[in-house]
C-alpha positions as a Markdown table, in Angstrom:
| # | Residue | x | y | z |
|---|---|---|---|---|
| 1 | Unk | -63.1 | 37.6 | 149.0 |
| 2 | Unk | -66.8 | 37.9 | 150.5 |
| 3 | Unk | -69.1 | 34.9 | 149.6 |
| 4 | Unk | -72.9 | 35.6 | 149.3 |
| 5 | Unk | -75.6 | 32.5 | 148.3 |
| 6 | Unk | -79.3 | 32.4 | 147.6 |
| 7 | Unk | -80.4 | 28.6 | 148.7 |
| 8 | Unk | -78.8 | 25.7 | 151.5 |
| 9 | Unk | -80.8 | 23.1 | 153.0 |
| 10 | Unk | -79.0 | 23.2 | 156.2 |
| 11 | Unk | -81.9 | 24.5 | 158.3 |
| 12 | Unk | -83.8 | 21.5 | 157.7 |
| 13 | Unk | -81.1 | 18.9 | 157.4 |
| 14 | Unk | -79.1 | 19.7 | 160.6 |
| 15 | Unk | -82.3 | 21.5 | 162.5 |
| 16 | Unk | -81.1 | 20.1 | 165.9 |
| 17 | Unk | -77.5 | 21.5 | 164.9 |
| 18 | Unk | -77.7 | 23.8 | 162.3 |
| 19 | Unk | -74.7 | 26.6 | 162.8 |
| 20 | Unk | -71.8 | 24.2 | 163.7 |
| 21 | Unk | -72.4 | 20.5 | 162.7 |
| 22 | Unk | -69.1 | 19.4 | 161.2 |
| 23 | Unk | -71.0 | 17.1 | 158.9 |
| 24 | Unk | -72.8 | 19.8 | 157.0 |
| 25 | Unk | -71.6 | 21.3 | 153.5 |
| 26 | Unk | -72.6 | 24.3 | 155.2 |
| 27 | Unk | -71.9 | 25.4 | 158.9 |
| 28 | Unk | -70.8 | 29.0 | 160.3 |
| 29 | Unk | -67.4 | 28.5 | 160.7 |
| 30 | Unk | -66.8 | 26.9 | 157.7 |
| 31 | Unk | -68.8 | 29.7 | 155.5 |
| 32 | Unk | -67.2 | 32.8 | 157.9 |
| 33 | Unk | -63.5 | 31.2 | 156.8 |
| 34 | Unk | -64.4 | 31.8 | 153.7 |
| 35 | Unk | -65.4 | 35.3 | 154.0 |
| 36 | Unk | -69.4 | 34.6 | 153.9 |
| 37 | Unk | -71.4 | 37.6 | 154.2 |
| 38 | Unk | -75.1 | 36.6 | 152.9 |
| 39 | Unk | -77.0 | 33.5 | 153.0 |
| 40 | Unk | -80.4 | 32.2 | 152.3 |
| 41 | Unk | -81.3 | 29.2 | 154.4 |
| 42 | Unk | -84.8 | 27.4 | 153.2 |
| 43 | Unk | -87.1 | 26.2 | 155.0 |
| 44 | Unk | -88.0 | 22.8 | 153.5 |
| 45 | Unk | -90.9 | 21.1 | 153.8 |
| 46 | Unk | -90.6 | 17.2 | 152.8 |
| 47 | Unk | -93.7 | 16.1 | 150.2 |
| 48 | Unk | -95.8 | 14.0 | 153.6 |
| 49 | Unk | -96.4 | 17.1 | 154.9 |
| 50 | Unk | -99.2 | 19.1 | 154.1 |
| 51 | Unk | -101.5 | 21.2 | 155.8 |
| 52 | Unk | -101.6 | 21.7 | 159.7 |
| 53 | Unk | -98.4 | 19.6 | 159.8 |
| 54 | Unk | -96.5 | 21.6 | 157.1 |
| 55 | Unk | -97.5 | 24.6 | 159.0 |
| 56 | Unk | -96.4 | 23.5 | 162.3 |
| 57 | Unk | -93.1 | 22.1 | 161.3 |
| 58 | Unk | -92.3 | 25.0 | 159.5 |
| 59 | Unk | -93.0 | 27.4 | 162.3 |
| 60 | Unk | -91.1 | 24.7 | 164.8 |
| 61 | Unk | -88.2 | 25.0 | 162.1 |
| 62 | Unk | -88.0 | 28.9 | 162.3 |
| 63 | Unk | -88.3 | 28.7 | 166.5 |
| 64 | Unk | -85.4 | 26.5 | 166.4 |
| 65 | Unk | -83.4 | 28.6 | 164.0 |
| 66 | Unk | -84.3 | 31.9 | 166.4 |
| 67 | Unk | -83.0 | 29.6 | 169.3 |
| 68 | Unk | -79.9 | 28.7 | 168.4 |
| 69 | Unk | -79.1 | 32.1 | 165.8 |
| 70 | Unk | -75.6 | 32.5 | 167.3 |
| 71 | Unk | -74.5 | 36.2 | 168.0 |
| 72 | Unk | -72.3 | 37.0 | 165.0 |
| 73 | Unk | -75.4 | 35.8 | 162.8 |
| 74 | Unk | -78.4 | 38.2 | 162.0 |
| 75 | Unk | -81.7 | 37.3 | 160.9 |
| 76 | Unk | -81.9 | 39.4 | 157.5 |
| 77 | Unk | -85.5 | 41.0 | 157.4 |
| 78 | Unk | -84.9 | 44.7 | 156.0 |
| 79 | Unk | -82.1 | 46.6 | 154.2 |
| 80 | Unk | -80.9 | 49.0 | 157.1 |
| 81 | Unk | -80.5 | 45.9 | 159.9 |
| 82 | Unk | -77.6 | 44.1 | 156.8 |
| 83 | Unk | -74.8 | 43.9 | 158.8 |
| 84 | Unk | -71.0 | 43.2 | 157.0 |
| 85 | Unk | -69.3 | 42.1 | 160.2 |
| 86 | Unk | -71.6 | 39.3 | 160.5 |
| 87 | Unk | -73.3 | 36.6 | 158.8 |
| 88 | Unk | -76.7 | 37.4 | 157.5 |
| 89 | Unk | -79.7 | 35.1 | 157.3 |
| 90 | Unk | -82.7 | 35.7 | 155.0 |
| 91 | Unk | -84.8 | 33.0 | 155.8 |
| 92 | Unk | -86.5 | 31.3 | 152.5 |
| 93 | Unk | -89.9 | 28.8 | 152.7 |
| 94 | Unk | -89.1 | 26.1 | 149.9 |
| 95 | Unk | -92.0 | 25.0 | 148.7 |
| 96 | Unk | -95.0 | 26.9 | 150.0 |
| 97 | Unk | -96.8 | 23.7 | 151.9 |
| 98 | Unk | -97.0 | 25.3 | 155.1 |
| 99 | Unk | -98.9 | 28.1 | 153.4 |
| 100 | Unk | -101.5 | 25.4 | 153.0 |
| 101 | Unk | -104.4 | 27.6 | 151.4 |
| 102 | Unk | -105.1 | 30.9 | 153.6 |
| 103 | Unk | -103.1 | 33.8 | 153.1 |
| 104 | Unk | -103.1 | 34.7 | 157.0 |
| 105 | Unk | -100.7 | 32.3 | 157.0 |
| 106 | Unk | -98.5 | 34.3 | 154.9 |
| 107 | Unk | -98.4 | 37.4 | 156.7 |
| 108 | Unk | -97.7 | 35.4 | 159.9 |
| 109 | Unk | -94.5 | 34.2 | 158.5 |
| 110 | Unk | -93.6 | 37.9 | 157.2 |
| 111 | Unk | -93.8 | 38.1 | 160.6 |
| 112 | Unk | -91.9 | 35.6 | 161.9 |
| 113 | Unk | -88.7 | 37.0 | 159.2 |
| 114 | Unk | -89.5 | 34.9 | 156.3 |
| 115 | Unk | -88.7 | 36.9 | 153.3 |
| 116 | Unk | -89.1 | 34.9 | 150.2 |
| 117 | Unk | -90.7 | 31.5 | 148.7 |
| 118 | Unk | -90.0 | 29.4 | 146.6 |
| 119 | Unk | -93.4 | 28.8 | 145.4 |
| 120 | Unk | -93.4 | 24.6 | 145.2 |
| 121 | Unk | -91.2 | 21.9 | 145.0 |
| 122 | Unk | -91.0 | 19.3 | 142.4 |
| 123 | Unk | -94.6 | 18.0 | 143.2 |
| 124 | Unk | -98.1 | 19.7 | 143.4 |
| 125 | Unk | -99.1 | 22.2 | 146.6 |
| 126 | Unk | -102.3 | 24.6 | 147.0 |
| 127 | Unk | -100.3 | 27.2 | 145.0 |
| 128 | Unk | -98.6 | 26.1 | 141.7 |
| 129 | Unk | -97.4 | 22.8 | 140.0 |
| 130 | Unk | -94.2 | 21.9 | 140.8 |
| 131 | Unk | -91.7 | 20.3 | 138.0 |
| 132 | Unk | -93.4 | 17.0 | 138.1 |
| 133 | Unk | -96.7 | 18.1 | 137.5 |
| 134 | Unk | -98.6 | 19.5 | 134.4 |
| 135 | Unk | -100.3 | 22.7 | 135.3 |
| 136 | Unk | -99.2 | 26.3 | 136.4 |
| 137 | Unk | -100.5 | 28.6 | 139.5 |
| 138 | Unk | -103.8 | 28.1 | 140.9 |
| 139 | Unk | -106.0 | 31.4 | 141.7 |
| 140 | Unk | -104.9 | 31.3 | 145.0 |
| 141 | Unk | -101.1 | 30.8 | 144.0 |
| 142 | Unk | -101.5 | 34.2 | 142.1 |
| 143 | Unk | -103.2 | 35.5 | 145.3 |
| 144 | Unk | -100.1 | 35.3 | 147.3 |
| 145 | Unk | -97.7 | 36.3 | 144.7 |
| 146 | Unk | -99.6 | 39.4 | 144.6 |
| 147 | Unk | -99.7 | 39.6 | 148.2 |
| 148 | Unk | -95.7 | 38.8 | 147.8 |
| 149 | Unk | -95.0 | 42.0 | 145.9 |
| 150 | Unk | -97.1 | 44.5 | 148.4 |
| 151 | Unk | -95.1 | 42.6 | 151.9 |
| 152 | Unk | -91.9 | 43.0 | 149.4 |
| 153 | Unk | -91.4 | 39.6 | 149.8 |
| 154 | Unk | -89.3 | 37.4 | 147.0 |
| 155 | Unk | -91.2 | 35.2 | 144.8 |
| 156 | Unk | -88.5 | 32.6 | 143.6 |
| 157 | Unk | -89.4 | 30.1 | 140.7 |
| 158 | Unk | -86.7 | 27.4 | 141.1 |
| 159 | Unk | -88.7 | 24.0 | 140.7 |
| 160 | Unk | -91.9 | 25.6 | 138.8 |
| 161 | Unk | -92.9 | 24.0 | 135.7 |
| 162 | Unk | -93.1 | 26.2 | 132.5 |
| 163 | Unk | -96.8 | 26.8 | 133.0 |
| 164 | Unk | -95.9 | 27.8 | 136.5 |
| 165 | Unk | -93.2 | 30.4 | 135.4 |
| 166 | Unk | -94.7 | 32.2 | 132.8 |
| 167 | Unk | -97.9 | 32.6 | 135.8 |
| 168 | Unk | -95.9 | 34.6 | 137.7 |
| 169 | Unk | -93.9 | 36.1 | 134.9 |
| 170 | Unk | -98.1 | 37.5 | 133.8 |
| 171 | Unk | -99.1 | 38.2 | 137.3 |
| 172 | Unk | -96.8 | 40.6 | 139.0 |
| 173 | Unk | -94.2 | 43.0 | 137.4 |
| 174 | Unk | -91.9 | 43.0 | 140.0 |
| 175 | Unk | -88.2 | 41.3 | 140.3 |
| 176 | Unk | -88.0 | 37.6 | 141.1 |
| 177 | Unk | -85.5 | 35.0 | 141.3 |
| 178 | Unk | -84.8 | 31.6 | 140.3 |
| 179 | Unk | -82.3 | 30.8 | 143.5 |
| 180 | Unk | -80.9 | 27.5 | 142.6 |
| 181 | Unk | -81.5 | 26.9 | 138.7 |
| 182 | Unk | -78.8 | 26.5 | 135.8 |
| 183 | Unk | -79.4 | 26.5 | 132.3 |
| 184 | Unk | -81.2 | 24.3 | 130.1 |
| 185 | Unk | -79.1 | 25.2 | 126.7 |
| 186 | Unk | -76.0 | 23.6 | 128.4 |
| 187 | Unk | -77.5 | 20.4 | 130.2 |
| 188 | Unk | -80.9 | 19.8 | 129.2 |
| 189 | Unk | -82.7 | 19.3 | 132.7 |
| 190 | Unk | -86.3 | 19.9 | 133.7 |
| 191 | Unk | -85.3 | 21.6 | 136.7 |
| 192 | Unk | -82.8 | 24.2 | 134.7 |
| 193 | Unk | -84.0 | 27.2 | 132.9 |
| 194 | Unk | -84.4 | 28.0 | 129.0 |
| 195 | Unk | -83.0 | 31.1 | 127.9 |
| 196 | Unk | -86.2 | 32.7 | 127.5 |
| 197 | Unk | -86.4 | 32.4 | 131.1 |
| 198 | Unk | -83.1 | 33.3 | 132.0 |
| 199 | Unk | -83.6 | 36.5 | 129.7 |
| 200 | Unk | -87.0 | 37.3 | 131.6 |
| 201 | Unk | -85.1 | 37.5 | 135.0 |
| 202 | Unk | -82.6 | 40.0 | 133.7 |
| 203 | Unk | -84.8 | 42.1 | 131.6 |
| 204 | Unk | -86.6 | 42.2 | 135.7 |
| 205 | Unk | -83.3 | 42.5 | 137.2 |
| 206 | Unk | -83.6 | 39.3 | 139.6 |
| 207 | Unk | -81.1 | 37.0 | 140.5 |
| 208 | Unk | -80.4 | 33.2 | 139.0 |
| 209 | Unk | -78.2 | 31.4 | 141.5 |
| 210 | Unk | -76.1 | 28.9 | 139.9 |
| 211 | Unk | -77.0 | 25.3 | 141.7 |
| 212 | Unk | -73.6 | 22.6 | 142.2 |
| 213 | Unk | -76.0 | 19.5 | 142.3 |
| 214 | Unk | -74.1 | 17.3 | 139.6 |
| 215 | Unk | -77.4 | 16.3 | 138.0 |
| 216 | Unk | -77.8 | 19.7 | 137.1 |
| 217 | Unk | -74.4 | 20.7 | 136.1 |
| 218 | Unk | -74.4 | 17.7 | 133.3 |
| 219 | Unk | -74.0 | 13.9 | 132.8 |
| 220 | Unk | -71.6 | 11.6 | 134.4 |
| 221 | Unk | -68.8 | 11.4 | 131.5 |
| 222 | Unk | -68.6 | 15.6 | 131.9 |
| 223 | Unk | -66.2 | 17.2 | 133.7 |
| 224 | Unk | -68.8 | 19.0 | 136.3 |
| 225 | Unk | -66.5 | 21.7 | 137.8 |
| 226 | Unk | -65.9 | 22.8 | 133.8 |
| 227 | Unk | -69.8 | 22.7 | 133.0 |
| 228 | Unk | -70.7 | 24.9 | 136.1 |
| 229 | Unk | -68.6 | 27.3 | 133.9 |
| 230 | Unk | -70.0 | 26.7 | 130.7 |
| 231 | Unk | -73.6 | 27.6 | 132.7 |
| 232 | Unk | -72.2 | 30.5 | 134.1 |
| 233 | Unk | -70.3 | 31.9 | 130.6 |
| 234 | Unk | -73.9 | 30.8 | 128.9 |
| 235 | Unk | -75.7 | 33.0 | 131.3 |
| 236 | Unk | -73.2 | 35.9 | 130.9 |
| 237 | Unk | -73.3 | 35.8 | 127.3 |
| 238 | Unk | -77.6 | 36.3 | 127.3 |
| 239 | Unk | -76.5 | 39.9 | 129.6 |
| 240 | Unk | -76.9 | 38.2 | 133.1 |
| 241 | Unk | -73.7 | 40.3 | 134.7 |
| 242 | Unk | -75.4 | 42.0 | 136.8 |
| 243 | Unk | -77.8 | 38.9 | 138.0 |
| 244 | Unk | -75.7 | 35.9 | 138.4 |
| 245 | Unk | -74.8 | 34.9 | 141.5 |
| 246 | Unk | -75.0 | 31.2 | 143.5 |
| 247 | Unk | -77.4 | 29.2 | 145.2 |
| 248 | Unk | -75.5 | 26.3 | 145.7 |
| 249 | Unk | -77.9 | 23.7 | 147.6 |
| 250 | Unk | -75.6 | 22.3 | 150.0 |
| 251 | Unk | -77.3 | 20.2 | 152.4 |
| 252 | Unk | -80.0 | 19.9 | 150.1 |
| 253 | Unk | -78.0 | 17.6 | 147.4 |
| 254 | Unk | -76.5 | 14.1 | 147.3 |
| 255 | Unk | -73.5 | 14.7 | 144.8 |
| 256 | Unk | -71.8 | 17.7 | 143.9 |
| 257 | Unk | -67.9 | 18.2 | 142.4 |
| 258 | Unk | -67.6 | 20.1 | 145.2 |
| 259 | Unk | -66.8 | 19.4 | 148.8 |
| 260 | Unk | -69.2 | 22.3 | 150.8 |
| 261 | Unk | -69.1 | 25.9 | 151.2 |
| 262 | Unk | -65.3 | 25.7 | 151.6 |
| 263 | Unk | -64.9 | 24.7 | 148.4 |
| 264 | Unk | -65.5 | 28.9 | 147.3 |
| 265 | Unk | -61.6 | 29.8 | 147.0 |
| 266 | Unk | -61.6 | 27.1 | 144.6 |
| 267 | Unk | -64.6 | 28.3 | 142.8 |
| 268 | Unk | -63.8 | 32.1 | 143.0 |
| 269 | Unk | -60.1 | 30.6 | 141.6 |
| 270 | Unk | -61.4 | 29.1 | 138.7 |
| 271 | Unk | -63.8 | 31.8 | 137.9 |
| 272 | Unk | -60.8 | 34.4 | 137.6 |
| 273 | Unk | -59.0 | 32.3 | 135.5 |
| 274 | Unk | -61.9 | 32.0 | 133.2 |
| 275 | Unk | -63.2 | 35.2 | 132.9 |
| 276 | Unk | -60.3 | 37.2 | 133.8 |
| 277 | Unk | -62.5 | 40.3 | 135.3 |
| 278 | Unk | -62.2 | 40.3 | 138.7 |
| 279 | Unk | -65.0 | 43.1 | 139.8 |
| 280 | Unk | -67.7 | 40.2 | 137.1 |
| 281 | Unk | -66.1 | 37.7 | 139.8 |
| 282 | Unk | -66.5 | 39.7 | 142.9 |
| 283 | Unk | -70.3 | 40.3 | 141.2 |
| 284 | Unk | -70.9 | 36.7 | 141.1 |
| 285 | Unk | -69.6 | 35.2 | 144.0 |
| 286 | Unk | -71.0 | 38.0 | 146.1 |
| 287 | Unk | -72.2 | 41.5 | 145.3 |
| 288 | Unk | -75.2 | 40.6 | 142.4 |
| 289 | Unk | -77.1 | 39.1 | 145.5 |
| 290 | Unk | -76.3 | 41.4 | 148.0 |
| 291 | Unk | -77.0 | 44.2 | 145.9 |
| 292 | Unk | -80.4 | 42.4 | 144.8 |
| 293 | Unk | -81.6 | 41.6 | 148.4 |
| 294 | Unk | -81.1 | 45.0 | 149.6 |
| 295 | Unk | -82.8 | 46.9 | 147.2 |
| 296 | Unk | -85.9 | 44.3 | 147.3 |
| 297 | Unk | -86.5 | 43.9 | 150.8 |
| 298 | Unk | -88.0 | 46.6 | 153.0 |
């Protein structure tokens, strides 16, 4: 069993420890034991920060990552450096704060190995509306997607709003990906996708990571471990085979039905007894982002 997954929070929850605190969901032991081969880690910038502070706690964040990258971990910033004995990180900005409003900034994190962004969080930033807010990208927001697609960069739209979303969806033609988002028709959330979304992705051959947070899976009286599966069987049954993947949020999230990242056997378990394919399991636990990531990035 190999184990990829699109979004943790561990970089910013456990920055002074971030590969082996035993009180993450997510440390390198603990994912390696379970055969983890790929993982996003976001950079997340909590709402007080903004402008030079966003920018230099976000470049602290990645100095700090770079300092204590252990040496069976590789910083993931083009296909040909992927490396399956090891565990591969492809660092992610959530929410594009430290961005603040000049594209330099942009290219300097290209630099630095960032290769995607999730564009905002749930609240309003010089590029788009988050979920909280009422409008979609701002001219400068469609400015660095664009810039996005010539660096090769991911443009992920977990926590956009609608008007935010269909932005990007008129703005570049490339892939993107909604890393940790579910879907709407089975819990209605603001922060899970509608179909027509979901269909977009796969009709652009992206990648939808399915997120364990329980207020996303359903409501308290549900069994949460059987409505990640009714998300996953609704996203299969709109053609997302070859998309669907996980982007868990461990680290970022207060409850889950799961315990952390060792809690995959269990997950790949159930998903073979449900779908009873095992190359659609192998897809979805690893190979859909794997494959994705190393035919985007350059």
């Amino acid at each position: 069993m190999n184990i990829s997954d699109a979004h943790c929070d561990t970089l910013t929850a456990f920055r002074n420890n971030i590969f082996f605190c035993e009180n993450a969901h997510w440390n390198l032991p603990k994912f390696q034991s379970v055969g983890g081969r790929l993982q996003y880690f976001a950079l997340f910038t909590e709402p007080e920060l903004v402008g030079d502070t966003a920018l230099s706690f976000a470049v602290n964040c990645i100095g700090r990552l770079l300092k204590q990258m252990p040496g069976d971990v590789r910083l993931l910033t083009k296909s040909s450096n992927y490396d399956e004995s090891k565990v591969n990180i492809l660092l992610s900005i959530e929410g594009a704060a430290p961005i603040i409003n000049d594209i330099n900034n942009l290219y300097a994190f290209y630099s630095l190995g960032v290769r995607a962004i999730t564009l905002t969080w749930n609240h309003r930033n010089f590029l788009a509306d988050g979920i909280d807010e009422p409008f979609g990208l701002t001219s400068f927001g469609k400015e660095v997607i664009i810039e996005m697609e010539k660096l090769k960069m991911i443009v992920d739209v977990s926590h956009l709003n609608i008007a935010g979303f269909d932005d990007v969806v008129n703005t570049i033609s490339s892939p993107f990906i909604a890393s940790h988002s579910n879907a709407r028709s089975v819990f209605d959330h603001p922060r899970n996708l509608y179909d027509e979304q979901i269909q977009e992705i796969i009709k652009r051959k992206g990648f939808i990571g399915i997120n364990l947070y329980s207020n996303f899976l359903g409501d308290e009286k549900n069994n949460l471990k059987n409505k990640m599966l009714e998300h996953i069987e609704h996203i299969l049954k709109l053609g997302g085979e070859k998309v669907l993947g996980f982007g868990a949020d461990f680290d970022g999230i207060t409850h889950c039905p799961f315990s952390g990242v060792e809690s995959y056997p269990e997950i790949y378990e159930m998903l073979k007894i449900a779908l009873t394919d095992d190359d659609l399991v192998d897809k979805i636990m690893f190979r859909n982002l794997k494959d994705f990531t190393l035919n985007y990035i350059q």
